[in-house]
RORO-279396 format. One record per residue (C-alpha): residue number from 1; chain; x negated, y, z negated. Coordinates in nm, 4 decimals. Last residue first. Example, Ala and Ser with C-alpha at 12.3 -4.5 7.8 and 13.67 -1.06 7.14 Angstrom:
2
+-----+-----+----------+----------+----------+
! seq ! mol !        X !        Y !        Z !
+-----+-----+----------+----------+----------+
!   2 !   A !  -1.3670 !  -0.1060 !  -0.7140 !
!   1 !   A !  -1.2300 !  -0.4500 !  -0.7800 !
+-----+-----+----------+----------+----------+
//
This chain:
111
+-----+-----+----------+----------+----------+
! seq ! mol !        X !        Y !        Z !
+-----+-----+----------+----------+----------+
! 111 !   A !  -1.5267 !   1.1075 !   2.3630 !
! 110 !   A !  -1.3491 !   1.3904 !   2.4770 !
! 109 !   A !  -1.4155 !   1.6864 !   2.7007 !
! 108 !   A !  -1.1543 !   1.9478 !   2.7238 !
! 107 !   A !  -1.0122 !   2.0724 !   3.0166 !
! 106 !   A !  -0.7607 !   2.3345 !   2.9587 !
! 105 !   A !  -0.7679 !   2.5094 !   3.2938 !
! 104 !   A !  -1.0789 !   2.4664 !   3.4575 !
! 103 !   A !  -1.2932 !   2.7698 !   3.3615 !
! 102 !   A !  -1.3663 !   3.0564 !   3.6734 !
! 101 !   A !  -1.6262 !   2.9838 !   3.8508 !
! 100 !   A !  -1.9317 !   3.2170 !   3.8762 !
!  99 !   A !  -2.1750 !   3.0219 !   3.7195 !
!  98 !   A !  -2.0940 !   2.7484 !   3.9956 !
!  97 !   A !  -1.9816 !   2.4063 !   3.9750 !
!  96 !   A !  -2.2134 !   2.0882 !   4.0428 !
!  95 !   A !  -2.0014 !   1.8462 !   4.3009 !
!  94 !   A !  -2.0474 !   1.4764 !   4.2443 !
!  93 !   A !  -1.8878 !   1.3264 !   4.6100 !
!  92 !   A !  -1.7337 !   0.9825 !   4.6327 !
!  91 !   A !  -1.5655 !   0.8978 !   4.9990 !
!  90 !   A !  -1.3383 !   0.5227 !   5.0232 !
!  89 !   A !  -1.2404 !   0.4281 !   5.2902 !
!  88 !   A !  -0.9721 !   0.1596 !   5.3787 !
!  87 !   A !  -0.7896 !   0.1326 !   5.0956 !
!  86 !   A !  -0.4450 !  -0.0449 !   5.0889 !
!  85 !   A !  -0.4895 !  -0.3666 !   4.9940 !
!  84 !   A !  -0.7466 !  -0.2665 !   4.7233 !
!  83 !   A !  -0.4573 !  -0.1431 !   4.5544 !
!  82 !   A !  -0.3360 !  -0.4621 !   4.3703 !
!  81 !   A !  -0.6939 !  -0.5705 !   4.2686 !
!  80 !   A !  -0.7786 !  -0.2370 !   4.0943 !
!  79 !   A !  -0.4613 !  -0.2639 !   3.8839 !
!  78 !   A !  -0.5504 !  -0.5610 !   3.7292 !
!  77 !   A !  -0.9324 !  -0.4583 !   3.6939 !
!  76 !   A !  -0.8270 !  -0.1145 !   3.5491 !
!  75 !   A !  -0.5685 !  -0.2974 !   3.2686 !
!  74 !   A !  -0.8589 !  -0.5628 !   3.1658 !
!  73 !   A !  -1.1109 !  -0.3068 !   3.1378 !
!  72 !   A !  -1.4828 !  -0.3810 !   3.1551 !
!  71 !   A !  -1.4637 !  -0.1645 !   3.4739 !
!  70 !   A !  -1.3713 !   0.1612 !   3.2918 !
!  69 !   A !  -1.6522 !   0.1104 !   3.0243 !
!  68 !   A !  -1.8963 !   0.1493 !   3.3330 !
!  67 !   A !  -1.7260 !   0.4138 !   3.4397 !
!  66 !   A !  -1.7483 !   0.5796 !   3.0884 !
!  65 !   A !  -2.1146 !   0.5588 !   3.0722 !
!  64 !   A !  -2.1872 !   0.6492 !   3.4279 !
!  63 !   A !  -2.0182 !   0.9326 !   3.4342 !
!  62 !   A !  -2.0956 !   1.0564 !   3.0728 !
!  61 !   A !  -2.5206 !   1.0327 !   3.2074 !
!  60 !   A !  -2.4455 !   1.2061 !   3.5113 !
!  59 !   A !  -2.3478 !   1.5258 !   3.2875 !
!  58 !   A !  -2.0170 !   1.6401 !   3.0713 !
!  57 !   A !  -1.7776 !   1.4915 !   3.3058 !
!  56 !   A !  -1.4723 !   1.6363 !   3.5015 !
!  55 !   A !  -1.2287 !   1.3416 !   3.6895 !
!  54 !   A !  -1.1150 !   1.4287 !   4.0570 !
!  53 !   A !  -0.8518 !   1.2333 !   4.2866 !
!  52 !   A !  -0.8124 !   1.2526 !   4.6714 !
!  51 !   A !  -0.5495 !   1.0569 !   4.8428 !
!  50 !   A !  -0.6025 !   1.0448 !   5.2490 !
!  49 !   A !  -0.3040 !   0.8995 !   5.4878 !
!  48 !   A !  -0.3808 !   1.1839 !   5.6907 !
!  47 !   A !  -0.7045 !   1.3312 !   5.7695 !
!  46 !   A !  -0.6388 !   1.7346 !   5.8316 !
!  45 !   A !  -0.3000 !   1.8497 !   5.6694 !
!  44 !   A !  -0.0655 !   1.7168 !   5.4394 !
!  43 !   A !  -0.3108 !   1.5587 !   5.1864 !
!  42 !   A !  -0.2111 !   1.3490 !   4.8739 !
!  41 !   A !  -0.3467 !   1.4941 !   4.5291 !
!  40 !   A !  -0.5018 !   1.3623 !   4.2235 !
!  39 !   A !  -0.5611 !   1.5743 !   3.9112 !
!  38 !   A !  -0.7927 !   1.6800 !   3.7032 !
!  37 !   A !  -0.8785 !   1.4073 !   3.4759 !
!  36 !   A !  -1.1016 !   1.4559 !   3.1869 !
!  35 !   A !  -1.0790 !   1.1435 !   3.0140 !
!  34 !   A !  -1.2781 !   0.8781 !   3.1916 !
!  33 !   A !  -1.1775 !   0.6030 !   2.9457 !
!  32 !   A !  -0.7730 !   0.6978 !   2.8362 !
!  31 !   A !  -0.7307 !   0.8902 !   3.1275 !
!  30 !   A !  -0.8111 !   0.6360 !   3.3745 !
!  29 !   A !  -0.6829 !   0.3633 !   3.1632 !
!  28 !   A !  -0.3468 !   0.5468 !   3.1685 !
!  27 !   A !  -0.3473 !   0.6344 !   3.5234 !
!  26 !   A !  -0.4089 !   0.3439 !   3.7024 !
!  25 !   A !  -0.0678 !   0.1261 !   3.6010 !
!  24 !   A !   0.2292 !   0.2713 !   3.6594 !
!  23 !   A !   0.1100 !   0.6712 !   3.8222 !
!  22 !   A !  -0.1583 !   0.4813 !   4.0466 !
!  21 !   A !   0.0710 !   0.1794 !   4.1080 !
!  20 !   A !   0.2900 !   0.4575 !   4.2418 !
!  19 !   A !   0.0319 !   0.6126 !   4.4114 !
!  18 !   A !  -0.0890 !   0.3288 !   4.6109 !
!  17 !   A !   0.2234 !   0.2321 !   4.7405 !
!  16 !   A !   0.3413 !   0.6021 !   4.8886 !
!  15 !   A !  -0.0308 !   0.6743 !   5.0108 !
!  14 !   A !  -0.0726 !   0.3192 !   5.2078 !
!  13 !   A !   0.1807 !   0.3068 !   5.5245 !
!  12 !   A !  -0.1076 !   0.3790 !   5.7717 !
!  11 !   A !  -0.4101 !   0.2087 !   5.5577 !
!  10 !   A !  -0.5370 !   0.4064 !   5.2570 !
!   9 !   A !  -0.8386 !   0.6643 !   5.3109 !
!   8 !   A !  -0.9637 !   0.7344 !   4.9449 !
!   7 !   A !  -1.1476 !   1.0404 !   4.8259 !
!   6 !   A !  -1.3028 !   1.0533 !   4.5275 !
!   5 !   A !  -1.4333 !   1.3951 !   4.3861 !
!   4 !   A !  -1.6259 !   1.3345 !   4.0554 !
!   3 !   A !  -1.6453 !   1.6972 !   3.9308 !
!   2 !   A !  -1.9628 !   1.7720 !   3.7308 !
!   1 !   A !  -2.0481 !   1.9747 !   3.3994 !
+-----+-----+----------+----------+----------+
//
């Protein structure tokens, strides 16, 4: 397994706007093509005006087979161009779990 960990840096103002088109209109593709979605947070403390999401996949091979499904989709691409206005970073890590973590909640992987 792998965590995606995305980290996006919105413009001062940003957070509020972006994730309420995220819960309207990026969410349900999201789920529906990446599956495995683990939640999306805002940050209080540290760098500000900083969303960070994370999506589980089987191996590098899932990632890149349902992200590349993702961007062939009309619903993602709409809702990709209305919060591009608001990035202004954008941070992608792939982070390998240890044996010793404990499971992630009820995270099943779908096809």
């Amino acid at each position: 397994m792998i965590i995606d960990y995305r980290a996006y840096t919105m413009h001062s103002g940003g957070a509020a706007p972006f994730m309420e088109l995220f819960e309207n209109e990026g969410l349900e593709p999201q789920k529906r093509i990446l599956g495995n979605f683990l939640g999306i947070y805002r940050t209080e403390v540290g760098p500000i005006n900083q969303i960070i999401m994370m999506f589980a996949y089987q191996d590098l091979n899932d990632r890149q087979t349902r992200r590349d499904a993702l961007f062939k989709d009309p619903a993602f691409l709409a809702y990709l161009a209305k919060v591009r206005p608001y990035l202004r970073d954008q941070e992608v890590r792939l982070l390998v779990p240890s044996t010793c973590n404990p499971p992630i909640g009820d995270t099943v992987f779908t096809r």
